[in-house]
mmCIF file of the C-alpha atoms, coordinates in Angstrom:
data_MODEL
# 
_entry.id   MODEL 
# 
loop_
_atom_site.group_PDB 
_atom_site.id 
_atom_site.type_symbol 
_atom_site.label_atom_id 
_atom_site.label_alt_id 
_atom_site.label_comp_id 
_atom_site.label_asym_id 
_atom_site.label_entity_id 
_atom_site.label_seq_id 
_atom_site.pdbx_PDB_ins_code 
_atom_site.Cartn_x 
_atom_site.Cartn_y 
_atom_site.Cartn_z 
_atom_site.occupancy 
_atom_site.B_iso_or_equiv 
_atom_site.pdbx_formal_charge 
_atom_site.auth_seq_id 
_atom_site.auth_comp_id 
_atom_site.auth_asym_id 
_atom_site.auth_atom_id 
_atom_site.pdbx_PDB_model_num 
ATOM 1   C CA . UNK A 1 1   ? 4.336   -40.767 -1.179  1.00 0.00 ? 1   UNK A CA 1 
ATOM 2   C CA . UNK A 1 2   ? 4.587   -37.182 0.103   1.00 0.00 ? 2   UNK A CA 1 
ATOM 3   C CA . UNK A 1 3   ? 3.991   -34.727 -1.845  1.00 0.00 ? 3   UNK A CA 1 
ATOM 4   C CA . UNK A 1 4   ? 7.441   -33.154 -2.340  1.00 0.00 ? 4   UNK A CA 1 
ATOM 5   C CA . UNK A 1 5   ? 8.904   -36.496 -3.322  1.00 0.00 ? 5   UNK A CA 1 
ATOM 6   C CA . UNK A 1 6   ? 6.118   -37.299 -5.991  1.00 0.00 ? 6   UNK A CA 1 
ATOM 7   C CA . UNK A 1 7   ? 7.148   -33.756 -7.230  1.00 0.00 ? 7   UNK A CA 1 
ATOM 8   C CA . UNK A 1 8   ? 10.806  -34.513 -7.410  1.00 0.00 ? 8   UNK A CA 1 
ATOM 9   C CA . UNK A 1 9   ? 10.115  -37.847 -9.106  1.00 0.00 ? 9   UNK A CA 1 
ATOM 10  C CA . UNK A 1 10  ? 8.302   -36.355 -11.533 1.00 0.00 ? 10  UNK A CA 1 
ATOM 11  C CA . UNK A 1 11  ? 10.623  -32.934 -12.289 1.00 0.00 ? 11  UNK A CA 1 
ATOM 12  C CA . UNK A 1 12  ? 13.150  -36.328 -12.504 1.00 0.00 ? 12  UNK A CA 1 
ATOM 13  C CA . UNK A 1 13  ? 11.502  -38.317 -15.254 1.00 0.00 ? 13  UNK A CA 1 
ATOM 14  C CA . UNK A 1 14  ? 9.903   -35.745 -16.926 1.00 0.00 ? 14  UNK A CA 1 
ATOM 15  C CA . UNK A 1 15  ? 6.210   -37.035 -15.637 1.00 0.00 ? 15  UNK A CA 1 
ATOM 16  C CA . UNK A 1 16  ? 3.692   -34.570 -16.109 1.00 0.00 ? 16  UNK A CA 1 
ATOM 17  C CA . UNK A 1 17  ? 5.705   -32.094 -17.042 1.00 0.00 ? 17  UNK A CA 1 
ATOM 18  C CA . UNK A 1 18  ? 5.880   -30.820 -20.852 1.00 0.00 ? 18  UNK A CA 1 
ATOM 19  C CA . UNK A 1 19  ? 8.407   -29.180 -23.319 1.00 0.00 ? 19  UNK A CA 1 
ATOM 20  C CA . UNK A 1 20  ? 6.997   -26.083 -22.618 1.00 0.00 ? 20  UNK A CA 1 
ATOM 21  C CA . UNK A 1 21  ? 7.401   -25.882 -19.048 1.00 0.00 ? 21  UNK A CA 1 
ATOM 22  C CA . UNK A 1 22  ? 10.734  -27.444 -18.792 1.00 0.00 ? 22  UNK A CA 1 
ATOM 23  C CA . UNK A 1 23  ? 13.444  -28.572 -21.161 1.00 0.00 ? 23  UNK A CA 1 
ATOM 24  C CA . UNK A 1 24  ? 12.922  -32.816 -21.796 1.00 0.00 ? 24  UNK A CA 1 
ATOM 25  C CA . UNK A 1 25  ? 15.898  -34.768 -22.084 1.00 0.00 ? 25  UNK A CA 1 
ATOM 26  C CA . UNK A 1 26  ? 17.288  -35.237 -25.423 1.00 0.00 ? 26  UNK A CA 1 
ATOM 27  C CA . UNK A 1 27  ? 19.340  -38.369 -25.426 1.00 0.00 ? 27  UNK A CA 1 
ATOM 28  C CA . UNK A 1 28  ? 18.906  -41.824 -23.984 1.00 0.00 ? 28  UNK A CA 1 
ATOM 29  C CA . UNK A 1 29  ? 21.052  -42.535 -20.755 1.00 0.00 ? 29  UNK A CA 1 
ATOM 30  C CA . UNK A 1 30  ? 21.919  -44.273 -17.120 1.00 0.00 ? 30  UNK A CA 1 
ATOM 31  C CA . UNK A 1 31  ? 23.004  -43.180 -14.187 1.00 0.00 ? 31  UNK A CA 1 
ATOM 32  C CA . UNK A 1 32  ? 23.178  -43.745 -10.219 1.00 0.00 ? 32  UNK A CA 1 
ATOM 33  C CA . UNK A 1 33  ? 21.343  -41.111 -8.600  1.00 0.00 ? 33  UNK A CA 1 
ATOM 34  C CA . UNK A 1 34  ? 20.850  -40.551 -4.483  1.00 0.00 ? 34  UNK A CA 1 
ATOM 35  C CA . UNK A 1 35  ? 18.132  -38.469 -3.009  1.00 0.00 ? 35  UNK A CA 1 
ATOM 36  C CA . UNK A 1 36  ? 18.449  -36.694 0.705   1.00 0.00 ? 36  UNK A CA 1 
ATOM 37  C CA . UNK A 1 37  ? 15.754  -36.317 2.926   1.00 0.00 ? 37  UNK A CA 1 
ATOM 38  C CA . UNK A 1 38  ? 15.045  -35.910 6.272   1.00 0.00 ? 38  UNK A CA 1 
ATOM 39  C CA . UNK A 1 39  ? 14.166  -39.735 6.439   1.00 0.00 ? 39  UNK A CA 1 
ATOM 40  C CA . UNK A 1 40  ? 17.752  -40.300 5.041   1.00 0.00 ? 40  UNK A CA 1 
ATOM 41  C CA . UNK A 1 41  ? 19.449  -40.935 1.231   1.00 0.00 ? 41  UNK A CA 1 
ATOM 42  C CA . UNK A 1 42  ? 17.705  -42.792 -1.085  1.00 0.00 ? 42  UNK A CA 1 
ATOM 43  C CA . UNK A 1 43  ? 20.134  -44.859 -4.121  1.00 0.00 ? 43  UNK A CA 1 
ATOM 44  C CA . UNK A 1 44  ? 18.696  -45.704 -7.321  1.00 0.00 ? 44  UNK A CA 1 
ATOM 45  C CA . UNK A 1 45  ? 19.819  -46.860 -10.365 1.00 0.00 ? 45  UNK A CA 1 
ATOM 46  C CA . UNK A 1 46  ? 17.908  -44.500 -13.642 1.00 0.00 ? 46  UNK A CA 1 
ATOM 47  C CA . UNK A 1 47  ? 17.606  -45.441 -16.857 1.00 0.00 ? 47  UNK A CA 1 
ATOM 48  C CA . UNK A 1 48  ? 16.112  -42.953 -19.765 1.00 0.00 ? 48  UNK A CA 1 
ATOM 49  C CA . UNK A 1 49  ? 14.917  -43.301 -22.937 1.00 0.00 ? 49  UNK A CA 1 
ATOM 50  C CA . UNK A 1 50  ? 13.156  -40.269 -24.169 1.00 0.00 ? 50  UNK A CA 1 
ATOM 51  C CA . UNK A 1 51  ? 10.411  -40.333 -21.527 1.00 0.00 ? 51  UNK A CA 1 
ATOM 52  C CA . UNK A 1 52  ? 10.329  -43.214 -20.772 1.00 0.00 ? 52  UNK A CA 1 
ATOM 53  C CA . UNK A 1 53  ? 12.602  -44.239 -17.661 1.00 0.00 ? 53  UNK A CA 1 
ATOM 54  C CA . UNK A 1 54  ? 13.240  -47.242 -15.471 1.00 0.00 ? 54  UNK A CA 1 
ATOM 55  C CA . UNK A 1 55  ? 14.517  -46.275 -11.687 1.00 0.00 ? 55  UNK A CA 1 
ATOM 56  C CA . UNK A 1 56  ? 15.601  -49.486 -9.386  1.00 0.00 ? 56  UNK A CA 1 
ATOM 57  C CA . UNK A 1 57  ? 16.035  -49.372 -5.961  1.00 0.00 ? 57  UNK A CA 1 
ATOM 58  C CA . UNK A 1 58  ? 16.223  -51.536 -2.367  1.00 0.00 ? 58  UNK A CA 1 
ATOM 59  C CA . UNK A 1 59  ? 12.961  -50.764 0.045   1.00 0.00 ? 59  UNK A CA 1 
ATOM 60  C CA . UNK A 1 60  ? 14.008  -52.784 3.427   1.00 0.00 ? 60  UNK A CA 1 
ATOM 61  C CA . UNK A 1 61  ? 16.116  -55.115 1.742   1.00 0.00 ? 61  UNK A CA 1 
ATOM 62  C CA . UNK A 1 62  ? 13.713  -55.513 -1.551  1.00 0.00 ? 62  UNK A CA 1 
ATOM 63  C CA . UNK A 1 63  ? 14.116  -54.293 -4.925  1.00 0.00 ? 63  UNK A CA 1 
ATOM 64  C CA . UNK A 1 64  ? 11.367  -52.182 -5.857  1.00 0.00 ? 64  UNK A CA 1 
ATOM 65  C CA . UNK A 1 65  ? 11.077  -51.091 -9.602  1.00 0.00 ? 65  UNK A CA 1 
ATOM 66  C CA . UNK A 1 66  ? 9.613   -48.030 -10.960 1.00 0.00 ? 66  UNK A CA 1 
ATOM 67  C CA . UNK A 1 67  ? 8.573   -47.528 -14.875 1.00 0.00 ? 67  UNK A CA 1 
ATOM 68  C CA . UNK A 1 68  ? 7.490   -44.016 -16.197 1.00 0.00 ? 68  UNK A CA 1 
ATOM 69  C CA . UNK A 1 69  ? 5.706   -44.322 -19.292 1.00 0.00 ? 69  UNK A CA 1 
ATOM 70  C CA . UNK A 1 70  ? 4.296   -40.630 -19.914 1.00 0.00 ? 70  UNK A CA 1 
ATOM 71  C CA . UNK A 1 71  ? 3.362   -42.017 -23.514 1.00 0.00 ? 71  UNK A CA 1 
ATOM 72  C CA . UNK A 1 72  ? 0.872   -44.438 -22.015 1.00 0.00 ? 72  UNK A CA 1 
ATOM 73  C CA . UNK A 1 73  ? -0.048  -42.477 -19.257 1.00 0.00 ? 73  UNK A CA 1 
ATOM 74  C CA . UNK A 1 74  ? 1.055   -45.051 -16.979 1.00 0.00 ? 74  UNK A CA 1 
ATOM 75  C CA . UNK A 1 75  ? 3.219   -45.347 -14.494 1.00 0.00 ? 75  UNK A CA 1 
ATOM 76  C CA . UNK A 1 76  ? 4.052   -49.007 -12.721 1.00 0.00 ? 76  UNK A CA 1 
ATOM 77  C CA . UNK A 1 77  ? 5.680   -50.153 -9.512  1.00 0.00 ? 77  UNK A CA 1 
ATOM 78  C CA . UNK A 1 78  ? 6.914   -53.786 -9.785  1.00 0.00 ? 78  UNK A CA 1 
ATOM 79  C CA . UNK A 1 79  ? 8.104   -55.807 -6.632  1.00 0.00 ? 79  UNK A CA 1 
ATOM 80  C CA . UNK A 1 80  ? 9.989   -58.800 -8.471  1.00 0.00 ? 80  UNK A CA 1 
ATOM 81  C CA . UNK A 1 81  ? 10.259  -60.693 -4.846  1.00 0.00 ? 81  UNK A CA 1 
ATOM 82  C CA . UNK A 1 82  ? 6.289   -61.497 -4.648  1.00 0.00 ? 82  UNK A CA 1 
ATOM 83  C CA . UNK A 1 83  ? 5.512   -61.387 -8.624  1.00 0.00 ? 83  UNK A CA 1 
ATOM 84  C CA . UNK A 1 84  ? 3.482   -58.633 -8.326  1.00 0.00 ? 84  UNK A CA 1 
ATOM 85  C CA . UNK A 1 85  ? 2.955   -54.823 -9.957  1.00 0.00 ? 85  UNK A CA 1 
ATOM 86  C CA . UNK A 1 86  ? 0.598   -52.224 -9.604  1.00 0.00 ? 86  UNK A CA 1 
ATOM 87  C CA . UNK A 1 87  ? -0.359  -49.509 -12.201 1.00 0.00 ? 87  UNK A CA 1 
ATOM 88  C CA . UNK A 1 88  ? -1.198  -46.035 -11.834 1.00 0.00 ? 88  UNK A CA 1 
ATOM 89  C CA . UNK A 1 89  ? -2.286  -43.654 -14.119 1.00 0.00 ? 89  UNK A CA 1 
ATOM 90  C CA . UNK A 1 90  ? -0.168  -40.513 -14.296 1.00 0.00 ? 90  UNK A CA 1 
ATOM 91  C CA . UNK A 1 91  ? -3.254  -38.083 -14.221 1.00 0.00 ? 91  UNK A CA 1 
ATOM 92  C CA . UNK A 1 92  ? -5.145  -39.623 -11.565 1.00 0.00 ? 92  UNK A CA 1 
ATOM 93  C CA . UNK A 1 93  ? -1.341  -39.585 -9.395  1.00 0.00 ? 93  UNK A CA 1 
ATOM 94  C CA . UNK A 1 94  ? -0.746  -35.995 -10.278 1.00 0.00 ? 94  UNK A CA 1 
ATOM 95  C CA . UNK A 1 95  ? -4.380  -34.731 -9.677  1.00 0.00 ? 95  UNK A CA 1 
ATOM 96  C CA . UNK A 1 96  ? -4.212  -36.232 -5.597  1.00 0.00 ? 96  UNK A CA 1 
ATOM 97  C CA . UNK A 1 97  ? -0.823  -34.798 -5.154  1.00 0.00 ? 97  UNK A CA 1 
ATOM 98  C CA . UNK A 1 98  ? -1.995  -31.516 -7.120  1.00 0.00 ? 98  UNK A CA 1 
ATOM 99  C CA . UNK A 1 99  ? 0.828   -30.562 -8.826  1.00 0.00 ? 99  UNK A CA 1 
ATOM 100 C CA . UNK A 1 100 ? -0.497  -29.684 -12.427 1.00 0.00 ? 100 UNK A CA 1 
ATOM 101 C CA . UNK A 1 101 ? 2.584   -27.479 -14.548 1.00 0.00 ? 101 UNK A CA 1 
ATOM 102 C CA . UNK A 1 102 ? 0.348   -24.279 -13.749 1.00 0.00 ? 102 UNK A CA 1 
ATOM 103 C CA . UNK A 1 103 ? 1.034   -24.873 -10.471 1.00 0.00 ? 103 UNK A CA 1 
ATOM 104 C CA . UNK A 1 104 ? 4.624   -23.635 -10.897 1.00 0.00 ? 104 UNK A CA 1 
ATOM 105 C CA . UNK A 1 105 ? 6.548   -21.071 -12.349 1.00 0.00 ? 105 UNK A CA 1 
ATOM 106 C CA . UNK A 1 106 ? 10.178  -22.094 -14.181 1.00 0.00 ? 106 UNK A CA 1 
ATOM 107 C CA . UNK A 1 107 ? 12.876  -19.475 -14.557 1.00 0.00 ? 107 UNK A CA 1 
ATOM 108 C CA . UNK A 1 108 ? 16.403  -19.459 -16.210 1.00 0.00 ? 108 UNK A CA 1 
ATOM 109 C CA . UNK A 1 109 ? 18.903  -17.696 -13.157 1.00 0.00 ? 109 UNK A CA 1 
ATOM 110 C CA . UNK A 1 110 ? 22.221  -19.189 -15.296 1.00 0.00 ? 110 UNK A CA 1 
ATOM 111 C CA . UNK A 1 111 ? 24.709  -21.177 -15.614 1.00 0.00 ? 111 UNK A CA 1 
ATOM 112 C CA . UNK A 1 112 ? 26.777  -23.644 -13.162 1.00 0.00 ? 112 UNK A CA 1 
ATOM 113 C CA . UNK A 1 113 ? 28.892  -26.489 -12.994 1.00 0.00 ? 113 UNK A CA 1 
ATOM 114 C CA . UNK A 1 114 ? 27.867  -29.449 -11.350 1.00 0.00 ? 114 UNK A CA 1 
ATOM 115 C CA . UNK A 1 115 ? 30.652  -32.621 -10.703 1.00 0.00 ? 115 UNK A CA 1 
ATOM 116 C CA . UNK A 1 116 ? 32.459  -30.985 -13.457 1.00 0.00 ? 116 UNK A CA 1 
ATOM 117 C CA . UNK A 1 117 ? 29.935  -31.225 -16.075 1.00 0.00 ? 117 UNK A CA 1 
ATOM 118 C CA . UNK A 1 118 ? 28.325  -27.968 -17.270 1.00 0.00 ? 118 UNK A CA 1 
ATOM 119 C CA . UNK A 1 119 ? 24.627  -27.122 -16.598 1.00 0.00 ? 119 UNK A CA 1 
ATOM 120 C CA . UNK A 1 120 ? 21.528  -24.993 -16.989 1.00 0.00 ? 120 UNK A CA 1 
ATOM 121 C CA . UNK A 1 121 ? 20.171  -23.546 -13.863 1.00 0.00 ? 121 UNK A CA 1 
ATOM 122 C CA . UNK A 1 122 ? 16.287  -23.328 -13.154 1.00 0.00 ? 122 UNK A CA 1 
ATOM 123 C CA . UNK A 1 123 ? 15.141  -21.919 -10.106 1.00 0.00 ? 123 UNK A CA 1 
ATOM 124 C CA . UNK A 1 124 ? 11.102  -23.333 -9.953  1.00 0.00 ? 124 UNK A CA 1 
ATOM 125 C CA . UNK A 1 125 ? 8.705   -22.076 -7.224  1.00 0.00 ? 125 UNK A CA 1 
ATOM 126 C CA . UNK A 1 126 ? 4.818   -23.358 -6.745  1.00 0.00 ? 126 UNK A CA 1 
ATOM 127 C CA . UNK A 1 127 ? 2.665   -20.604 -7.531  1.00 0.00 ? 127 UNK A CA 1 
ATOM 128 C CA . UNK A 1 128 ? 1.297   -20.842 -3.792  1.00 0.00 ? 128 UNK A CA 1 
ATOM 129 C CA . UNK A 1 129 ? 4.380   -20.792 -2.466  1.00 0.00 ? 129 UNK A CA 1 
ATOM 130 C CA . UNK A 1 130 ? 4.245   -24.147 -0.688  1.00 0.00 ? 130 UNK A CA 1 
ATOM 131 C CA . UNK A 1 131 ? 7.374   -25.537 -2.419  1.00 0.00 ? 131 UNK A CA 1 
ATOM 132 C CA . UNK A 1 132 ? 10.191  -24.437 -4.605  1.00 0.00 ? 132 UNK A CA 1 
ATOM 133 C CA . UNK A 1 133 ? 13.642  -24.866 -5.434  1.00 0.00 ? 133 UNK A CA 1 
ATOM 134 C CA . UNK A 1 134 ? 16.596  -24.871 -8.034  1.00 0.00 ? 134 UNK A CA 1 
ATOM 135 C CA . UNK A 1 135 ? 17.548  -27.991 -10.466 1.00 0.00 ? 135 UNK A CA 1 
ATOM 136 C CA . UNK A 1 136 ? 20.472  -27.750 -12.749 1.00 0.00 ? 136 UNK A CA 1 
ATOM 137 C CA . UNK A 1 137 ? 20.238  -29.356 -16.343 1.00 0.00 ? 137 UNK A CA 1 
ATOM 138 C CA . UNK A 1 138 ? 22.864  -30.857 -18.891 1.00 0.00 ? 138 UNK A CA 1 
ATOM 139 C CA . UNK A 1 139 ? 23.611  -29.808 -21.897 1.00 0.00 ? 139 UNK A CA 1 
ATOM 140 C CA . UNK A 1 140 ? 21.219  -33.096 -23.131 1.00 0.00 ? 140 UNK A CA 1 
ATOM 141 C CA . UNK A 1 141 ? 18.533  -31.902 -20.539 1.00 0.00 ? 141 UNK A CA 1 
ATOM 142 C CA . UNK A 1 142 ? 19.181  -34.469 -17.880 1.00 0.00 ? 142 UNK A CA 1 
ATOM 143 C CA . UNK A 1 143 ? 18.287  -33.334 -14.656 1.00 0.00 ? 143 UNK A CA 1 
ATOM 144 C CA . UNK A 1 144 ? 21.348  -33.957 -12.887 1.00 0.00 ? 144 UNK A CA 1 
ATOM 145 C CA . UNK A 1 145 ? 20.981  -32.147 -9.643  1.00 0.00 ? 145 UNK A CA 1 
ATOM 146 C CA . UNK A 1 146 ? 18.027  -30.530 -7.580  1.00 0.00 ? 146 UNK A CA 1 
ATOM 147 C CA . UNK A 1 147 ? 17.638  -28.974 -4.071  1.00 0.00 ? 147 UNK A CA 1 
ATOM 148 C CA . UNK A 1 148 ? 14.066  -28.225 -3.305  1.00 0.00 ? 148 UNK A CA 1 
ATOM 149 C CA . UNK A 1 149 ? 12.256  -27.037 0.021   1.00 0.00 ? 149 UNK A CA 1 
ATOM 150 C CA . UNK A 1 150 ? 8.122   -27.464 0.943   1.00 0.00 ? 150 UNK A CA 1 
ATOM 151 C CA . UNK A 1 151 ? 6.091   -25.362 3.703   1.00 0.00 ? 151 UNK A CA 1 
ATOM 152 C CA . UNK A 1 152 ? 3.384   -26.794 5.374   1.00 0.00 ? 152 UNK A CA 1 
ATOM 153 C CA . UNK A 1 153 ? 2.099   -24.365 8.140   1.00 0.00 ? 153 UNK A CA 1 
ATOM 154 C CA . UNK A 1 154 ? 5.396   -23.614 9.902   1.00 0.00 ? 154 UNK A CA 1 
ATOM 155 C CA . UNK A 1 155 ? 7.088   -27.117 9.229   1.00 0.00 ? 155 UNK A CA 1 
ATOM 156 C CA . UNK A 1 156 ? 9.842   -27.143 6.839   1.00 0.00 ? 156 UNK A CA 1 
ATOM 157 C CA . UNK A 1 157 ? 10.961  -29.933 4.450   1.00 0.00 ? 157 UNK A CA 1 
ATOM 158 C CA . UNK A 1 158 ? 13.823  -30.534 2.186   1.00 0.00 ? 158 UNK A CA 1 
ATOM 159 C CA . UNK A 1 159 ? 14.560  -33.111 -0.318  1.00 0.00 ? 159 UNK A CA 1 
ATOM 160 C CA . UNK A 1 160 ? 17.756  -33.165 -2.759  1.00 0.00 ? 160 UNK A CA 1 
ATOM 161 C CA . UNK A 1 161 ? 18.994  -35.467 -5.712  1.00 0.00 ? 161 UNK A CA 1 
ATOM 162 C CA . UNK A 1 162 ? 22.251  -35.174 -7.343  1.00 0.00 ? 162 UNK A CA 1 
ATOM 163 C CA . UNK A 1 163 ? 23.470  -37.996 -10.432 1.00 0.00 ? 163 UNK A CA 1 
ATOM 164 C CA . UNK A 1 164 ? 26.306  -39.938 -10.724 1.00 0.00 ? 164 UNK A CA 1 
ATOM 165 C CA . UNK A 1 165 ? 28.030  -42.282 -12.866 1.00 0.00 ? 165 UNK A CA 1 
ATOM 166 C CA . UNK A 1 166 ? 26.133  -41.033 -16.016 1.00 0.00 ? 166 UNK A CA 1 
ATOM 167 C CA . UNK A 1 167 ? 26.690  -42.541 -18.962 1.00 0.00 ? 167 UNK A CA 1 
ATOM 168 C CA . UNK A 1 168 ? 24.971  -41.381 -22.289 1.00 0.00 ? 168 UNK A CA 1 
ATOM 169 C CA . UNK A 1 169 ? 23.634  -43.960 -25.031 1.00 0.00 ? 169 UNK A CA 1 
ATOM 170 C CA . UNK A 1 170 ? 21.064  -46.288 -26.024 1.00 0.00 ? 170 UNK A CA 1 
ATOM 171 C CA . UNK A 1 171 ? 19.092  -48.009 -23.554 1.00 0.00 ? 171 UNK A CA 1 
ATOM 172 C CA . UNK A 1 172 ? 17.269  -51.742 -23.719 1.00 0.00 ? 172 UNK A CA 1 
ATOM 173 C CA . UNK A 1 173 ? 13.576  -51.111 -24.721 1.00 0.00 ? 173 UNK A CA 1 
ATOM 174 C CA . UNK A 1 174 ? 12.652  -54.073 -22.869 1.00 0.00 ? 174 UNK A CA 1 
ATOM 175 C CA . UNK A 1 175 ? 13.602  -51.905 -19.311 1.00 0.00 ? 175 UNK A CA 1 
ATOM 176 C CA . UNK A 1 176 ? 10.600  -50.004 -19.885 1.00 0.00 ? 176 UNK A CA 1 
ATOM 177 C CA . UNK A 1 177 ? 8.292   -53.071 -20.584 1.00 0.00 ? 177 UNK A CA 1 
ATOM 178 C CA . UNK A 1 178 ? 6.061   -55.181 -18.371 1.00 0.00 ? 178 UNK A CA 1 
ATOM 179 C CA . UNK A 1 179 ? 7.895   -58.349 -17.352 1.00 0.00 ? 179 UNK A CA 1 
ATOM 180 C CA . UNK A 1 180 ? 6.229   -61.731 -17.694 1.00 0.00 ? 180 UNK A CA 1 
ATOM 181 C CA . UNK A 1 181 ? 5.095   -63.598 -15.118 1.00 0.00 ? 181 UNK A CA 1 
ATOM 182 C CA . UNK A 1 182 ? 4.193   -60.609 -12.650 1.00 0.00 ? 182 UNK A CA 1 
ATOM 183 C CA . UNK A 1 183 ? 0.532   -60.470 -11.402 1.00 0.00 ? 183 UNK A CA 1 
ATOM 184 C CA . UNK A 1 184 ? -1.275  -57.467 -11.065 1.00 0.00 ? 184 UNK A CA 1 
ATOM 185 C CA . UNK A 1 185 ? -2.371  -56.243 -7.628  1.00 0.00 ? 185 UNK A CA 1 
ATOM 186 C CA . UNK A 1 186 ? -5.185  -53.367 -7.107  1.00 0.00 ? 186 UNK A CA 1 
ATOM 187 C CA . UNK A 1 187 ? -4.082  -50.035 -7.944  1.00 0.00 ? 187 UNK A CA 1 
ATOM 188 C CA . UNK A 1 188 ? -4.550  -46.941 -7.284  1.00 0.00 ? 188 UNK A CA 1 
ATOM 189 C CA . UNK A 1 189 ? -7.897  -46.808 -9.517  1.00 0.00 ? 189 UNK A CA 1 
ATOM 190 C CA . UNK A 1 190 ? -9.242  -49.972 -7.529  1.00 0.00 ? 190 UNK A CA 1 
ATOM 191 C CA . UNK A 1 191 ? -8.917  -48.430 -4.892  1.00 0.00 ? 191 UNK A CA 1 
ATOM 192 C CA . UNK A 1 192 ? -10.472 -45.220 -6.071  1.00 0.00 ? 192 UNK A CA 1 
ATOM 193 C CA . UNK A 1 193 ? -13.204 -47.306 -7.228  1.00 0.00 ? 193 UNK A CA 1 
ATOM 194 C CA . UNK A 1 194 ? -13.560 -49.312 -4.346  1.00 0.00 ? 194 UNK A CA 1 
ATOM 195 C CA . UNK A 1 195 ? -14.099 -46.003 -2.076  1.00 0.00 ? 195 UNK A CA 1 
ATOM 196 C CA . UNK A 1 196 ? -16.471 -44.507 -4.244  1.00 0.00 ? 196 UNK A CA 1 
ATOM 197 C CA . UNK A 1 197 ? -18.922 -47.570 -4.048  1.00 0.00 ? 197 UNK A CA 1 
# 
């Protein structure tokens, strides 16, 4: 995962990030949400509950499944088709990417309106200057669109997200759960492990 898009994921579910830094959301919701790249758009289905939040989504043809859990310090990527998950832990993740929140500076430029619904402005820029951008919050806190640009020598990319279909209220605890009957494949601290013996 590139760099830019592990950032984006994680401005998105609030991973890594704290309520000093930037506003959490403060309701439970769902929502469809697309992201734009380069490589093309990316659709997902979100689902939030305080933290914690479940994103679905079709890799090639399979569903791929991605639960946050910043109060575990996990985060786990579940591939119903072959039974399998693997864990990561959200410090480990954030320390190869290196995006820490002192890495980044958060400012208020205003307000907006985004798809009709009214929103909170942040423009947020890497303290090296390597990537930066604006994303626009709800009233609630959801981060409902972004638009954010990374340097890397003199190559350019950019990456946006924008929600749709949201629709505030209580989510199933049991989407941020562990399924049954899914095996555990080595993650990314096996592998750490393994590389370091």
């Amino acid at each position: 995962m590139n760099k830019l898009l592990w950032l984006l994921l994680s401005l998105c579910s609030v991973f890594g990030l704290s309520a000093e830094t930037l506003p959490v959301a403060s309701t439970e919701y769902s929502a469809e949400r697309t992201i734009s790249s380069e490589m093309g758009d990316m659709q997902q289905k979100v689902f939030h509950s305080f933290g914690k939040e479940r994103i679905e989504m079709q890799i090639e043809g399979m569903q791929t499944v991605m639960i946050s859990r910043p109060d575990l310090g996990k985060f786990w990527n579940l591939m119903p088709m072959f039974e399998i998950y693997m864990e990561i832990d959200a410090a480990k993740a954030s320390e190869m990417t290196g995006q820490v929140p002192d890495d980044m500076t958060i400012e208020k430029v205003g307000t907006d309106t985004v798809n009709g619904i009214a929103t909170t402005k942040y423009k947020m820029l890497m303290k090296d200057k390597s990537a930066g951008g604006f994303i626009w919050l709800t009233a609630e806190h959801i981060p409902l669109q972004m638009d954010f640009i990374s340097k890397e020598g003199s190559e350019k990319s950019r990456i946006k997200m924008s929600m749709s279909n949201l629709k505030l209220g209580k989510q199933d605890l049991a989407l941020f759960e562990l399924p049954e009957g899914l095996n555990p494949m080595p993650g990314m601290d096996a592998m750490m492990d393994g590389l370091g013996n």
